[in-house]
Each structure stands twice: as C-alpha cells, then as structure tokens.
PAKOLRO-588562 format. One record per atom (N, C-alpha, C, O): residue number from 0; residue in one letter; atom name; x, y, z. Coordinates in nm, 4 decimals, always signed. Layout:
residues N
    i  aa  at         X         Y         Z
  NUM   A  CA         X         Y         Z
...
END
This chain:
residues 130
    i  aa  at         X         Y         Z
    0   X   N   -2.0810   -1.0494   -0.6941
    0   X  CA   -1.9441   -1.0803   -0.6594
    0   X   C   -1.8894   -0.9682   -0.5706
    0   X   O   -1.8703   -0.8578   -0.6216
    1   X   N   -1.8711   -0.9827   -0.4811
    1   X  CA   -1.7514   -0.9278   -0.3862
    1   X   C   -1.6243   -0.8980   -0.3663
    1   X   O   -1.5569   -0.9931   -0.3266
    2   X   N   -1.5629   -0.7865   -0.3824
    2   X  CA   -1.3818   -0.7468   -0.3401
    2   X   C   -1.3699   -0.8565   -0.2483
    2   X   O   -1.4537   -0.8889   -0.1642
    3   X   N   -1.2089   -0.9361   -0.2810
    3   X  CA   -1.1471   -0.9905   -0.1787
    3   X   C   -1.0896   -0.9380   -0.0735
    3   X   O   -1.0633   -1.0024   +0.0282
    4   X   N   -1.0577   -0.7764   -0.0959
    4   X  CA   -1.0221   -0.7165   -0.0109
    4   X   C   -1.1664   -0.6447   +0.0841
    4   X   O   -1.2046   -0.7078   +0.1827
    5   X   N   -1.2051   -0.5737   +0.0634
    5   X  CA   -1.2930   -0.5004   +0.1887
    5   X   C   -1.4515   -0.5616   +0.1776
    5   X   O   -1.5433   -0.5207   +0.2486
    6   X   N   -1.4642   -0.6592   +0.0828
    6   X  CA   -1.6188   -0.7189   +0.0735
    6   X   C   -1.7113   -0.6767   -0.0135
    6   X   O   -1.8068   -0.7321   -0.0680
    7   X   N   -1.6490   -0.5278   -0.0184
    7   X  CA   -1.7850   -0.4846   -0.0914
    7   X   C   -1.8515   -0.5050   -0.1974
    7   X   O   -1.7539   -0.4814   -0.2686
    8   X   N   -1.9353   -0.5292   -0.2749
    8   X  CA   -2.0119   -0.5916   -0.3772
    8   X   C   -1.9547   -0.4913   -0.4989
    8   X   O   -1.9609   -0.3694   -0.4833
    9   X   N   -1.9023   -0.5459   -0.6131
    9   X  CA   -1.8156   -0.5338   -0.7311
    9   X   C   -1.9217   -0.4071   -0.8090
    9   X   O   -2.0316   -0.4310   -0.8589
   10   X   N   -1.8822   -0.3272   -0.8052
   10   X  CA   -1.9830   -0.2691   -0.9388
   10   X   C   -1.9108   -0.1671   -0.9991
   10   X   O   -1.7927   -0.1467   -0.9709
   11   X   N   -1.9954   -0.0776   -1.1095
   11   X  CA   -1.8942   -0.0156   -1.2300
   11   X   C   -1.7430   -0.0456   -1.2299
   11   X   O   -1.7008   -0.1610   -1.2381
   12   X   N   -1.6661   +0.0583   -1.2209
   12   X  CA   -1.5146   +0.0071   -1.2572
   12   X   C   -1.4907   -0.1273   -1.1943
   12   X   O   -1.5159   -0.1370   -1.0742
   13   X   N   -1.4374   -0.2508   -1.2703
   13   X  CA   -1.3747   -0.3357   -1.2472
   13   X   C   -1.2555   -0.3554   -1.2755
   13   X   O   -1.2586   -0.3942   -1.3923
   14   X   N   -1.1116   -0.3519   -1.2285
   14   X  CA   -1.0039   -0.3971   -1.2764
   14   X   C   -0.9715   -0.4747   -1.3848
   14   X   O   -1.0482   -0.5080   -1.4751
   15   X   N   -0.8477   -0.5042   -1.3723
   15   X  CA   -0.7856   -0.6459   -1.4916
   15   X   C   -0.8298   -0.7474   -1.4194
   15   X   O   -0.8856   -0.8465   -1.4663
   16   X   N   -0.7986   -0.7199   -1.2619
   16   X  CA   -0.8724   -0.8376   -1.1833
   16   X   C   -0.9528   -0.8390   -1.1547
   16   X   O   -0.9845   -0.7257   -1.1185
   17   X   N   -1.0563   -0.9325   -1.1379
   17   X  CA   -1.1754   -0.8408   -1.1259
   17   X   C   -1.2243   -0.9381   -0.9802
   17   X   O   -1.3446   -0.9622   -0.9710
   18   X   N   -1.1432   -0.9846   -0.8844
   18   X  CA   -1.1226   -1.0160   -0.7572
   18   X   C   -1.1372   -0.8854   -0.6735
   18   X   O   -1.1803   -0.8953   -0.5586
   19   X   N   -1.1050   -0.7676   -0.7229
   19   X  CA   -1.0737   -0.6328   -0.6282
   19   X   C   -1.1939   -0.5623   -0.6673
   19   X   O   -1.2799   -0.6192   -0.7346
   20   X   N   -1.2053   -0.4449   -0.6305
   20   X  CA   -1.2583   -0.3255   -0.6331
   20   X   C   -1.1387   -0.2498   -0.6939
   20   X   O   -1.0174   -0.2303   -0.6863
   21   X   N   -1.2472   -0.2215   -0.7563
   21   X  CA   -1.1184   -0.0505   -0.8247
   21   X   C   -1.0300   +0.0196   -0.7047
   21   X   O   -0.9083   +0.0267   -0.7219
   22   X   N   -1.0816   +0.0660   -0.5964
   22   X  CA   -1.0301   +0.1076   -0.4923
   22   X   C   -0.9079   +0.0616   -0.4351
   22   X   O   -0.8095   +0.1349   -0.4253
   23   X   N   -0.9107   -0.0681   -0.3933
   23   X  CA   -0.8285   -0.1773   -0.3533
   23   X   C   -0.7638   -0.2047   -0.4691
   23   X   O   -0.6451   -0.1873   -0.4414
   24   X   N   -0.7714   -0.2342   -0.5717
   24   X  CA   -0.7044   -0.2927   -0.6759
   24   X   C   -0.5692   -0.2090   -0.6960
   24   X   O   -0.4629   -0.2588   -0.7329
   25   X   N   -0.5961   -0.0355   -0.6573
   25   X  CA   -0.4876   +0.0699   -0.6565
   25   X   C   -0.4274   +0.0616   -0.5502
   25   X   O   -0.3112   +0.0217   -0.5570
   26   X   N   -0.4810   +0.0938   -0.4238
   26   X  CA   -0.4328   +0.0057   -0.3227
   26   X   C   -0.3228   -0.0759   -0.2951
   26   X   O   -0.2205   -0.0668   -0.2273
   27   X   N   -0.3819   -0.1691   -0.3779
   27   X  CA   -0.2728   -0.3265   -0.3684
   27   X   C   -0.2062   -0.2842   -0.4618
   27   X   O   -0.1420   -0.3830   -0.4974
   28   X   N   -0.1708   -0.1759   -0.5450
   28   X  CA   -0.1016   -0.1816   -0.6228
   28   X   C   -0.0018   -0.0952   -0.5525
   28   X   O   +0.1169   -0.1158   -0.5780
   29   X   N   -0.0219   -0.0366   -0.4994
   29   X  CA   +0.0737   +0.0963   -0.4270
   29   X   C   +0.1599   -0.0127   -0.3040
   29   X   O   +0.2801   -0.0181   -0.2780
   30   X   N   +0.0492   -0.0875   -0.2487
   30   X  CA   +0.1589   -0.1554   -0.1381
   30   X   C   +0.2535   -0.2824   -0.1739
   30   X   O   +0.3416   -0.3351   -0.1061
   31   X   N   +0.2029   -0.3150   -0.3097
   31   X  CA   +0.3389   -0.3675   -0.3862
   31   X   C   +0.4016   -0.2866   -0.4330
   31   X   O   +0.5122   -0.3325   -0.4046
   32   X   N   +0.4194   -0.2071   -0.4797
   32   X  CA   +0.5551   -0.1473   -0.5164
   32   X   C   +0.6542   -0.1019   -0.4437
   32   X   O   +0.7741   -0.1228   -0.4621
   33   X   N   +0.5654   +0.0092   -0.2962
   33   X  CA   +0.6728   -0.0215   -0.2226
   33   X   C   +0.7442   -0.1113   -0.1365
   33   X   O   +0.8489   -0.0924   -0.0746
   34   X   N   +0.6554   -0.2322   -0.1443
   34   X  CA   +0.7673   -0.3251   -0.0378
   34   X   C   +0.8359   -0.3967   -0.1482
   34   X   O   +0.9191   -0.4791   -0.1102
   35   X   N   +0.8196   -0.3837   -0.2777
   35   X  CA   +0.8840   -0.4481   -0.4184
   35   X   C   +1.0184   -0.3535   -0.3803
   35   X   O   +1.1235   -0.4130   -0.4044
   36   X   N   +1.0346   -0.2240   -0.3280
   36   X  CA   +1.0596   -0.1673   -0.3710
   36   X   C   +1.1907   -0.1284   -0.2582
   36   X   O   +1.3062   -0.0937   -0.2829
   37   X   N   +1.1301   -0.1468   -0.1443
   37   X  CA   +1.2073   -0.1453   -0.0141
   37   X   C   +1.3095   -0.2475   +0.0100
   37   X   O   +1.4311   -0.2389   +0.0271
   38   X   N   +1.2186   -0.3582   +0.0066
   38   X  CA   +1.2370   -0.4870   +0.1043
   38   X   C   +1.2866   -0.6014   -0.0069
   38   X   O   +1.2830   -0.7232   +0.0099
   39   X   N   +1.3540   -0.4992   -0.1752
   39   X  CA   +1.3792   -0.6258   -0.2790
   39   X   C   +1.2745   -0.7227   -0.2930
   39   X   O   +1.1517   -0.7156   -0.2958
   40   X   N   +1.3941   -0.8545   -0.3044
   40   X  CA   +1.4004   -0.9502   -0.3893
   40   X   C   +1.3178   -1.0828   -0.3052
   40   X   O   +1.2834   -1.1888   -0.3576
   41   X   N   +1.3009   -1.0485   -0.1823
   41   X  CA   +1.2340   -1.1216   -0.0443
   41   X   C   +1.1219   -1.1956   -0.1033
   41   X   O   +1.0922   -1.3120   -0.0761
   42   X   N   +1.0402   -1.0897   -0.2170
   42   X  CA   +0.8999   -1.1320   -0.2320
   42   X   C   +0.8324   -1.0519   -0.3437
   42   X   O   +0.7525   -0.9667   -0.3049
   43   X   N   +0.8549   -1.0674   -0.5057
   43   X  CA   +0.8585   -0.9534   -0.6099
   43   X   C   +0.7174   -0.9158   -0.5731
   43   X   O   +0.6338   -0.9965   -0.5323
   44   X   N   +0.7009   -0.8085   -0.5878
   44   X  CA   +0.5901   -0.7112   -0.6104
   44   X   C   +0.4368   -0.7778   -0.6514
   44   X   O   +0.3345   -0.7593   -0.5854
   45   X   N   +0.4446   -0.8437   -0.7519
   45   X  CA   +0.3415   -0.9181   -0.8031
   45   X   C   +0.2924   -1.0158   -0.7095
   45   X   O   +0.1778   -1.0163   -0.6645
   46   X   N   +0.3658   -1.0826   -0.6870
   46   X  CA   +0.3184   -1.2295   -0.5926
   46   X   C   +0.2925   -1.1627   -0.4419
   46   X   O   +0.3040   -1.2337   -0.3421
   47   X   N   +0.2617   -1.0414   -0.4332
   47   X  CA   +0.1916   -0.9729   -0.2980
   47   X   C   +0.0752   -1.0221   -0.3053
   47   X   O   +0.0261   -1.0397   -0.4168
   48   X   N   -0.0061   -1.0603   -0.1728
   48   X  CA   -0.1580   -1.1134   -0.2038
   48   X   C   -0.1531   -1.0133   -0.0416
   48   X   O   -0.0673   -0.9655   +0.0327
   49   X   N   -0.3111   -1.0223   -0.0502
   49   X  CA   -0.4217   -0.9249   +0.0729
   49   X   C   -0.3679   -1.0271   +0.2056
   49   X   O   -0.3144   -0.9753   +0.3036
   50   X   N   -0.3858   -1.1544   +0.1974
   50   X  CA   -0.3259   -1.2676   +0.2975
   50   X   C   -0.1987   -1.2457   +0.3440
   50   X   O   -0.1728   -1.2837   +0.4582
   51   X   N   -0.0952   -1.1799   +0.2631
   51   X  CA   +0.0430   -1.1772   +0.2987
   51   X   C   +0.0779   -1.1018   +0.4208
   51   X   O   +0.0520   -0.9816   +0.4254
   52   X   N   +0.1311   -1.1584   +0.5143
   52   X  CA   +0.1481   -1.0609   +0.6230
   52   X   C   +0.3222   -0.9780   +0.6196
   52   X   O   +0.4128   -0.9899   +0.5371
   53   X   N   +0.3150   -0.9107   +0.7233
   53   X  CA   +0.3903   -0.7916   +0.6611
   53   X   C   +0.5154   -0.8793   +0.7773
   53   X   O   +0.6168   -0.8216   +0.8166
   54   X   N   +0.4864   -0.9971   +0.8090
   54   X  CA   +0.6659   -1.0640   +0.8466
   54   X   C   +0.6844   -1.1505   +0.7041
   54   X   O   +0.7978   -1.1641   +0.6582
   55   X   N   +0.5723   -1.2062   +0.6386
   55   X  CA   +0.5453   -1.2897   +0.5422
   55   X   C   +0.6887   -1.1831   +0.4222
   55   X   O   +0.7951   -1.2194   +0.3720
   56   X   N   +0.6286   -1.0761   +0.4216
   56   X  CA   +0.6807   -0.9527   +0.3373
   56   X   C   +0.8260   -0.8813   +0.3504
   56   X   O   +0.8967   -0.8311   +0.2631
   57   X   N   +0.8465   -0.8954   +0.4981
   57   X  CA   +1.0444   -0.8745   +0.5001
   57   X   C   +1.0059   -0.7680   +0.5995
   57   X   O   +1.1107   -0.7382   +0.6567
   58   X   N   +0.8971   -0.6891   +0.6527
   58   X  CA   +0.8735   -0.6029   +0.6931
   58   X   C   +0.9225   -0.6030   +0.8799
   58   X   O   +0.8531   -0.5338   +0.9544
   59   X   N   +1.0364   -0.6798   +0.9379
   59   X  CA   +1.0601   -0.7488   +1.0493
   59   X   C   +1.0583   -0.7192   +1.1468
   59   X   O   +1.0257   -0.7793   +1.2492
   60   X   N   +1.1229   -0.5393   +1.1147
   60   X  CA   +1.1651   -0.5297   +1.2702
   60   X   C   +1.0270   -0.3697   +1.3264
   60   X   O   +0.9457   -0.3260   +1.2450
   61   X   N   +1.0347   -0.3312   +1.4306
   61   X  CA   +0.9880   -0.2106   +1.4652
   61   X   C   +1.0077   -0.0846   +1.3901
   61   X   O   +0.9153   -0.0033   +1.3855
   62   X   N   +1.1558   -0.0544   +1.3124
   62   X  CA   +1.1976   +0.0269   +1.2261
   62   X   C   +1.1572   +0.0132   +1.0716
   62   X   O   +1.1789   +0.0886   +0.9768
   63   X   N   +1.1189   -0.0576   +1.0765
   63   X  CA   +1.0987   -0.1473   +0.8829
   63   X   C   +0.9036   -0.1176   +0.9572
   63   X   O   +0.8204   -0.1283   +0.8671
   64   X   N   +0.8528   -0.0912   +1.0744
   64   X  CA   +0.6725   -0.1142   +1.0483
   64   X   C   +0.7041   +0.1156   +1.0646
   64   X   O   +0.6522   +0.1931   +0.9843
   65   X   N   +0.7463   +0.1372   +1.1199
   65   X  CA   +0.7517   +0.3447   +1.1480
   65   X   C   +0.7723   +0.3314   +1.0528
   65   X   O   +0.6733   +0.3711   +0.9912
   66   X   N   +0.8921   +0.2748   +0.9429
   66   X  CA   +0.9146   +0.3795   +0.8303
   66   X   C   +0.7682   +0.3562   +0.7154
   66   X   O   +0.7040   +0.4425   +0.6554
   67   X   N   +0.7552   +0.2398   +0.7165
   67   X  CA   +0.5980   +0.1812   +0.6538
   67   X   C   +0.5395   +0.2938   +0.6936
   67   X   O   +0.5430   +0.3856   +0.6116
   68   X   N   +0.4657   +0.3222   +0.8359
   68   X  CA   +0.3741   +0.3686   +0.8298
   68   X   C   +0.3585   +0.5057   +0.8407
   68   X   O   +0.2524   +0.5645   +0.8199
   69   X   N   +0.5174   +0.5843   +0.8898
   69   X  CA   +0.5463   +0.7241   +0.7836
   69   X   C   +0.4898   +0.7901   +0.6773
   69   X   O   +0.4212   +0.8911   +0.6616
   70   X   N   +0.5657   +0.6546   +0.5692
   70   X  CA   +0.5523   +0.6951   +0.4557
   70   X   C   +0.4131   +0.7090   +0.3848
   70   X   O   +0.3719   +0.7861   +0.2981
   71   X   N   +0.3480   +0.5910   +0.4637
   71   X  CA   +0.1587   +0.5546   +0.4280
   71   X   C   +0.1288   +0.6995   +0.5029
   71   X   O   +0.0579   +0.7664   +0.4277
   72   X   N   +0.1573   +0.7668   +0.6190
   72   X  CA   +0.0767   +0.9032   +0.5974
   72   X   C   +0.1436   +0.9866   +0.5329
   72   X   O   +0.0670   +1.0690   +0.4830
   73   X   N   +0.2322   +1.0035   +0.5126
   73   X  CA   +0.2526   +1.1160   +0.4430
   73   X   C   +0.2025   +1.1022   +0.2908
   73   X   O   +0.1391   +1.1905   +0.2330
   74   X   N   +0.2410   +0.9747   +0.2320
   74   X  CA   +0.1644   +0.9690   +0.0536
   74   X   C   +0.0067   +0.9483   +0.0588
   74   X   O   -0.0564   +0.9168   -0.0421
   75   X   N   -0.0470   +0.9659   +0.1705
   75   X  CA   -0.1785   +0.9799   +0.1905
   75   X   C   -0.2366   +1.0642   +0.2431
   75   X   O   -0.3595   +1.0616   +0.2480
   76   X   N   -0.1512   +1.1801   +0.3068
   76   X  CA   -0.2190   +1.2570   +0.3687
   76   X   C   -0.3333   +1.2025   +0.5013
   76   X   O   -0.4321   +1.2666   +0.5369
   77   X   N   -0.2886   +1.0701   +0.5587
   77   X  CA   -0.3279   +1.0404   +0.6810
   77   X   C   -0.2777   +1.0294   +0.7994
   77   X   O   -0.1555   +1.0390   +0.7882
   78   X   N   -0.3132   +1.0117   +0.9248
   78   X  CA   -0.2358   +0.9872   +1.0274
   78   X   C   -0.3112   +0.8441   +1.0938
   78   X   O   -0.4336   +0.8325   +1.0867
   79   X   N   -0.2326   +0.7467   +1.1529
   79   X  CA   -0.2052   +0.6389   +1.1734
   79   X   C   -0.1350   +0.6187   +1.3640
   79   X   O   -0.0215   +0.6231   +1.4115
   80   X   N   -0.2303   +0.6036   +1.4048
   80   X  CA   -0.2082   +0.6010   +1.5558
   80   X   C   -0.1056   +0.4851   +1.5758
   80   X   O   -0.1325   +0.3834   +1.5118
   81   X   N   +0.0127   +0.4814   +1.6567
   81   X  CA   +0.0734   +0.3578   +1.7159
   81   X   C   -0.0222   +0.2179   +1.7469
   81   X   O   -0.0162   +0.1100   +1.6879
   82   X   N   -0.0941   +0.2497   +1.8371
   82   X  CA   -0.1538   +0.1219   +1.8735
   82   X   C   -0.2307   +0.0776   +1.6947
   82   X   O   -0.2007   -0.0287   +1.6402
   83   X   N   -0.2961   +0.1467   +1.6500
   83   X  CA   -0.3300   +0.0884   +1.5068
   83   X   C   -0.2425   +0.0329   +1.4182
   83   X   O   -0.2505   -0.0827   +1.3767
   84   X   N   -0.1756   +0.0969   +1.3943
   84   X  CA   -0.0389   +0.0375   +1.3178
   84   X   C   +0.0337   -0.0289   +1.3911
   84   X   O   +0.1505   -0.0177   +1.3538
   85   X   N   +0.0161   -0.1316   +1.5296
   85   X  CA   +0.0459   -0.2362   +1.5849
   85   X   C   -0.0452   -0.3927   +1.5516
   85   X   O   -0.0035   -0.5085   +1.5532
   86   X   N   -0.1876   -0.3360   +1.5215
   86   X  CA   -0.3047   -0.4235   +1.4871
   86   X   C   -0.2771   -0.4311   +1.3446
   86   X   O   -0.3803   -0.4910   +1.3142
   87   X   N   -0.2297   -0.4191   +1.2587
   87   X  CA   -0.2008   -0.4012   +1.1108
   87   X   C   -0.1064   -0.5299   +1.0626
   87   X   O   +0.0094   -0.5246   +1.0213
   88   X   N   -0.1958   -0.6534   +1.0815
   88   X  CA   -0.0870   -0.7383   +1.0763
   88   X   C   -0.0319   -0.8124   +0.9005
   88   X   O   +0.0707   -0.8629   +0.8549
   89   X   N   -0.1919   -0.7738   +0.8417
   89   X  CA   -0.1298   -0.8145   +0.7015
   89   X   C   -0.1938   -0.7339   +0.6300
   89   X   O   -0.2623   -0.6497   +0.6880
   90   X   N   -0.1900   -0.7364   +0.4769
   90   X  CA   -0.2187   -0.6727   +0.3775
   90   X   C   -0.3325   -0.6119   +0.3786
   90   X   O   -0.3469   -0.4902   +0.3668
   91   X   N   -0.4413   -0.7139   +0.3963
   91   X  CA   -0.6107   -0.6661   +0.3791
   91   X   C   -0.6749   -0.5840   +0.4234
   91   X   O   -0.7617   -0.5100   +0.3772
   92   X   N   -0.6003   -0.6059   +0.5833
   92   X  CA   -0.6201   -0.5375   +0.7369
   92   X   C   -0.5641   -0.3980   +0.6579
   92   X   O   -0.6343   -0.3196   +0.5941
   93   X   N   -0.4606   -0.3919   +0.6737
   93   X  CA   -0.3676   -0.2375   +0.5910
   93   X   C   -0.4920   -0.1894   +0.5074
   93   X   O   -0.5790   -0.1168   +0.5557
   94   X   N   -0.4931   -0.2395   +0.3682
   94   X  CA   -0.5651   -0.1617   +0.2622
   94   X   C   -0.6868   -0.1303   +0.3595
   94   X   O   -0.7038   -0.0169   +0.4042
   95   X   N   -0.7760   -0.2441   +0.3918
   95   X  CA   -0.9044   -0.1801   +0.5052
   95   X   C   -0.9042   -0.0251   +0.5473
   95   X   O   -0.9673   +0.0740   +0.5105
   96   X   N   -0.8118   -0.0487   +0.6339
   96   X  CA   -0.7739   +0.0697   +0.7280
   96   X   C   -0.7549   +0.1559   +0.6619
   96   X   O   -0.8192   +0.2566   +0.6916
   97   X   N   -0.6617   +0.1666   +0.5416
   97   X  CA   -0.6403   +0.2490   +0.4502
   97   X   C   -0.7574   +0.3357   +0.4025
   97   X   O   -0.7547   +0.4577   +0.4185
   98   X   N   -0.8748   +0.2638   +0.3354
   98   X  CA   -0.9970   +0.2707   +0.2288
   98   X   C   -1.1046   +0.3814   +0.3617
   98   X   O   -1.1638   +0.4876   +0.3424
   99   X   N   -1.0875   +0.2736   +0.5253
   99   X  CA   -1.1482   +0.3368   +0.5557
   99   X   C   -1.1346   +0.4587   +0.6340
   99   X   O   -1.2380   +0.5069   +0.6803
  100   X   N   -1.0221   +0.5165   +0.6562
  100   X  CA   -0.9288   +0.6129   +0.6921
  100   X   C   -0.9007   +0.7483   +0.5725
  100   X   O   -0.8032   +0.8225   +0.5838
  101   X   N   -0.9878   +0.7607   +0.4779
  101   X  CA   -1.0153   +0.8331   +0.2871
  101   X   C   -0.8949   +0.8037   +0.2471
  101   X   O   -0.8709   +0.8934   +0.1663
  102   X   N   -0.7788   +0.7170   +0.2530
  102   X  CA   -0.6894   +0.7070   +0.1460
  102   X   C   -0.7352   +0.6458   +0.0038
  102   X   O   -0.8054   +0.5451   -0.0059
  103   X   N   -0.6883   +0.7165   -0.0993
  103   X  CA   -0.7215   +0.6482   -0.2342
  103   X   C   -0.5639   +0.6337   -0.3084
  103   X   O   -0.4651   +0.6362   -0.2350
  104   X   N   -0.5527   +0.6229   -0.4142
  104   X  CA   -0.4211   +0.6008   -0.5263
  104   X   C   -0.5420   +0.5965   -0.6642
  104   X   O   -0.6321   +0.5188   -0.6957
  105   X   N   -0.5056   +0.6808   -0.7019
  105   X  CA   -0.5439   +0.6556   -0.8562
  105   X   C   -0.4365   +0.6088   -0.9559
  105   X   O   -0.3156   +0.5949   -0.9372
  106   X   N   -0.5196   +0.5852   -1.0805
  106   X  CA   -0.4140   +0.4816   -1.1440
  106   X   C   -0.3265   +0.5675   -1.2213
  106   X   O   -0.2339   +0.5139   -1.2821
  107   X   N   -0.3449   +0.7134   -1.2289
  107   X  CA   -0.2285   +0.7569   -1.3137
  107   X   C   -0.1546   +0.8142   -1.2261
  107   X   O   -0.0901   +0.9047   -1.2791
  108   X   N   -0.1260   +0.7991   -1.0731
  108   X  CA   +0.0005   +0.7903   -1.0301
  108   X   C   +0.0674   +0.6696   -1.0654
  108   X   O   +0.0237   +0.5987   -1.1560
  109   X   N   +0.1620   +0.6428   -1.0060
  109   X  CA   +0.2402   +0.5942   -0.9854
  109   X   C   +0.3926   +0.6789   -0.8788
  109   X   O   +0.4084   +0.7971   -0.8483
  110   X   N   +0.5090   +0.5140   -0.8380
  110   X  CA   +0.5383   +0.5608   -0.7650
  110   X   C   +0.7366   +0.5582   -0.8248
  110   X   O   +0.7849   +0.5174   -0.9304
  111   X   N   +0.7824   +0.6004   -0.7411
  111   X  CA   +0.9292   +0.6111   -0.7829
  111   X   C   +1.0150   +0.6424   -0.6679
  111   X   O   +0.9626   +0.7390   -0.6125
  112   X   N   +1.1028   +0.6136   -0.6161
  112   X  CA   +1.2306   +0.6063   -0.5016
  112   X   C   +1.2920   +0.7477   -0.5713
  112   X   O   +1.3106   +0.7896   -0.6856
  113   X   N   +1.3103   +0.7916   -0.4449
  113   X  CA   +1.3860   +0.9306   -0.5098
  113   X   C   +1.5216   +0.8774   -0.4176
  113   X   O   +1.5240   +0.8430   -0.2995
  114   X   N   +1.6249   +0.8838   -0.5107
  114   X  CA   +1.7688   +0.8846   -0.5281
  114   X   C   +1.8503   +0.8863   -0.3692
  114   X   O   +1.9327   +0.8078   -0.3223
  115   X   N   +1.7858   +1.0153   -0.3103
  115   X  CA   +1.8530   +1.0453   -0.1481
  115   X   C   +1.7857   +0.9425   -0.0289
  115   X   O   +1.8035   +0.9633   +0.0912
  116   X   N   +1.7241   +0.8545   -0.0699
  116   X  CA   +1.6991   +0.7447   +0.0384
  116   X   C   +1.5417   +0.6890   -0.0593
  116   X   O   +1.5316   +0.6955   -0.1818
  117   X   N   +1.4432   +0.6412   +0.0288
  117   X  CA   +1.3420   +0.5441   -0.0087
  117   X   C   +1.2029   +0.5757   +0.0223
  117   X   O   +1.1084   +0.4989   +0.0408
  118   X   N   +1.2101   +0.7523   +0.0252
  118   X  CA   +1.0676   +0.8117   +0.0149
  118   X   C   +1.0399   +0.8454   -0.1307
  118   X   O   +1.0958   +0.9183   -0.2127
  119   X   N   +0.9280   +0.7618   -0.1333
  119   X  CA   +0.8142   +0.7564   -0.2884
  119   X   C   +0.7494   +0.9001   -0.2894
  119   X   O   +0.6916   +0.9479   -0.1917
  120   X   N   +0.7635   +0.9566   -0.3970
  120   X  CA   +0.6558   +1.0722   -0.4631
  120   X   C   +0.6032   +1.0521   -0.5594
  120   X   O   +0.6723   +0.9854   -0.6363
  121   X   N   +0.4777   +1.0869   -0.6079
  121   X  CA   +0.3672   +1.0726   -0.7224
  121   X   C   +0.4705   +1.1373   -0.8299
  121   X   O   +0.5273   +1.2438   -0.8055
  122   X   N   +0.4912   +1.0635   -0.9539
  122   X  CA   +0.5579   +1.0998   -1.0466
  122   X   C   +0.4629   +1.2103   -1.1062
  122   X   O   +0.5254   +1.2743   -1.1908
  123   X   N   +0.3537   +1.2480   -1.0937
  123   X  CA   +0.2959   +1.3506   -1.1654
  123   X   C   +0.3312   +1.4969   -1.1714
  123   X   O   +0.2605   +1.5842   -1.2216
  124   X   N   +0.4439   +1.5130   -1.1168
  124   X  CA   +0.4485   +1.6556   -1.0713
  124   X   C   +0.5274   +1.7039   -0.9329
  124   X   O   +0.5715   +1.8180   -0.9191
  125   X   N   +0.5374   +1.6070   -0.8403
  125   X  CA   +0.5996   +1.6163   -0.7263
  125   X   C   +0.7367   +1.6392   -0.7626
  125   X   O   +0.7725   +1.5978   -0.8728
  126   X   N   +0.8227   +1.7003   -0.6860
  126   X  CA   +0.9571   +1.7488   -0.7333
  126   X   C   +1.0368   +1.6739   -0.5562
  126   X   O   +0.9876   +1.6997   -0.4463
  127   X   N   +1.1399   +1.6001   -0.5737
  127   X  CA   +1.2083   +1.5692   -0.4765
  127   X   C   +1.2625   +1.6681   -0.3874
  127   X   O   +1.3045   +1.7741   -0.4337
  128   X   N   +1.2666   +1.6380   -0.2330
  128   X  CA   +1.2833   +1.7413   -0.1457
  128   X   C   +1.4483   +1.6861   -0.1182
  128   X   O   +1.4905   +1.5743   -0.0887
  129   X   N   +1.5254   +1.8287   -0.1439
  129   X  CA   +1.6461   +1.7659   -0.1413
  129   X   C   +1.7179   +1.7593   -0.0099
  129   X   O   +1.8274   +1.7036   -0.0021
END
C-alpha cells in the first residue's frame, strides 16, 4: 500500500490513517490547522484533503499565498522560491514540496496563534516574539 500523498510504499509507523505516511500524515496535519486556523469557518480543518486546492481552501488572493508561504519557511526552517510557490496549486503538490525540501512536523508539536496577529509557534517551548 502506498501514501496518498507522496506514493511512497507504507511501512513501520502507520497513522490512525493509514492512507498517509507518517511523514505526510503530520504534514497534513500542520496544513490543516493553519488554514483551520487563518481562513475560519470556509472549510473546518478536518475536511482538508491532499486534492483540496488552496482557492478550494479560502487561500484567494496574492497576500493570503506570501503570508502562507512566509510562515511555511519560517516554521520550517525552509526557503520557498516565488516561481515555486506559484506552481503550488493544491495540498499534495505543497506537502510534496514540503517532504522534499527536509521539512518534517512531529507529532508532539503542535500549533497555536499567538495573540499579536496569526504567526504559529511550536507550543513546546517557543516563547512569542512580542
């Protein structure tokens, strides 16, 4: 069996779902929360699928794809060329790029809106920049 997201053939860790890869499964979990998280009530968090494209998602204008892809380098510690993050049209494509670019999410982050606007920090320890 194969990830729905990047293909690759399923082995040791399997999710709750076991459609994903462990990899992707965190992944998809990180890019639902924040557009759960941004973009409301448009499209809850859960009912995000790899298919969903990011107009599908509320994600509309030129300002709503920079602040996206900001925030994806900075909570990843990657950088994300313009013309790439123009080709980035839905979910799968994203996590892809993501997985193959070394971004990971492990599962004992998680994420949280800090108070002064709608940049996410790893609740583990990160302290808000005021």
């Amino acid at each position: 069996m194969n990830c729905d997201i990047c293909k690759e053939q399923l082995t040791g860790d399997v999710p709750a779902n076991p459609e994903y890869c462990i990899e992707c499964f965190h992944l998809l979990h990180w890019v639902r929360t924040y557009v759960a998280t941004i973009y409301g009530p448009r499209k809850p968090g859960n009912s995000i699928m790899p298919e969903d494209t990011f107009l599908d998602l509320g994600v509309i204008d030129s300002l709503d794809n920079i602040e996206m892809v900001l925030e994806t380098e900075d909570t990843f510690n990657i950088e994300i060329p313009d013309s790439d993050a123009e080709s980035l049209m839905d979910i799968r494509q994203f996590i892809c790029y993501l997985r193959n670019h070394g971004a990971s999410w492990s599962a004992n982050h998680d994420l949280k809106p800090i108070t002064k606007g709608f940049i996410f920090r790893r609740i583990d320890g990160w302290e808000p920049v005021e």
